[in-house]
N, C-alpha and C positions, 0 to 999 in steps of 0.2 A: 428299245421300244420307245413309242412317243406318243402320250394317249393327251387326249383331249377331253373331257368329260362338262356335260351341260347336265347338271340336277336340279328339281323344283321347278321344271318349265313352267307349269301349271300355275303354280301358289304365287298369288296376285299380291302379297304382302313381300317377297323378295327382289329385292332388288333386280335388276339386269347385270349387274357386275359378280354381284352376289350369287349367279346362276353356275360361272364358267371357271373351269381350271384347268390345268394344262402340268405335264409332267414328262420328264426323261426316264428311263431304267436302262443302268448299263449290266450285262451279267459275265460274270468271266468265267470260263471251266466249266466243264459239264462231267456227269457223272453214267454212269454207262444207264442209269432211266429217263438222262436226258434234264435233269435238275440242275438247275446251276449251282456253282460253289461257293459263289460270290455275288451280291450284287449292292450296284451304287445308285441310290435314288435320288433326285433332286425337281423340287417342282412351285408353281406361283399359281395363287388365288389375291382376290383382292384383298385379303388380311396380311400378306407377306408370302415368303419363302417357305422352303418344306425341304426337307432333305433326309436320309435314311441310310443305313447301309446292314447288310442279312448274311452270314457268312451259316454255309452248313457243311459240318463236318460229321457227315453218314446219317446217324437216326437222329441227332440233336440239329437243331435248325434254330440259331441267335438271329436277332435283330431288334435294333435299334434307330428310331426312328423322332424328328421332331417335326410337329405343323402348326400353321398360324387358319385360325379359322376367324372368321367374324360372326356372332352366335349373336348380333342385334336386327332386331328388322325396321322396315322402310329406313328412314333418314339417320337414326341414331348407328353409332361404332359403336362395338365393344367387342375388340381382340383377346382370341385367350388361345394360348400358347400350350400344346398340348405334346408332352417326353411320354415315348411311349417304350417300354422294352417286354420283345417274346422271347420264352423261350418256346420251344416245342420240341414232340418227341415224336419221329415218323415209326408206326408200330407195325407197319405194311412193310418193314426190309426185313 
């Protein structure tokens, strides 16, 4: 998958840089509901690089994920670097 995403169109204090970001998702394997088994994320906004990756092994569903956001408005930067890890439990199998 290859998404594109534009948020804040509206909000006149954001940047035009700061508006857009763009991302890959690779999935490998699927399971007979059709969930992948695996997936590899990687993606850029104007704070940096973003990258993930989600392995599910039946009702438990890992992932681990890092991103770079820019959380300053108009002309000022300020990067912050956001490690994130789920777990989850599907209660629907």
């Amino acid at each position: 998958h290859w998404v594109f995403e534009a948020t804040e169109l509206t909000e006149p204090t954001t940047s035009l840089e700061n508006k857009f970001r763009s991302g890959l998702e690779f999935n490998f394997g699927t399971f007979s509901t059709g969930l992948p088994i695996m997936s590899l994320r990687a993606g850029y906004n104007k704070a940096g690089a973003s990258f993930g990756a989600m392995i599910n092994i039946g009702m438990i569903k890992l992932e681990l994920s890092r991103s770079r956001l820019d959380i300053a408005r108009g002309n000022e930067t300020i990067v912050k670097t956001l490690d994130t890890a789920v777990i989850a439990i599907n209660l629907a199998h």
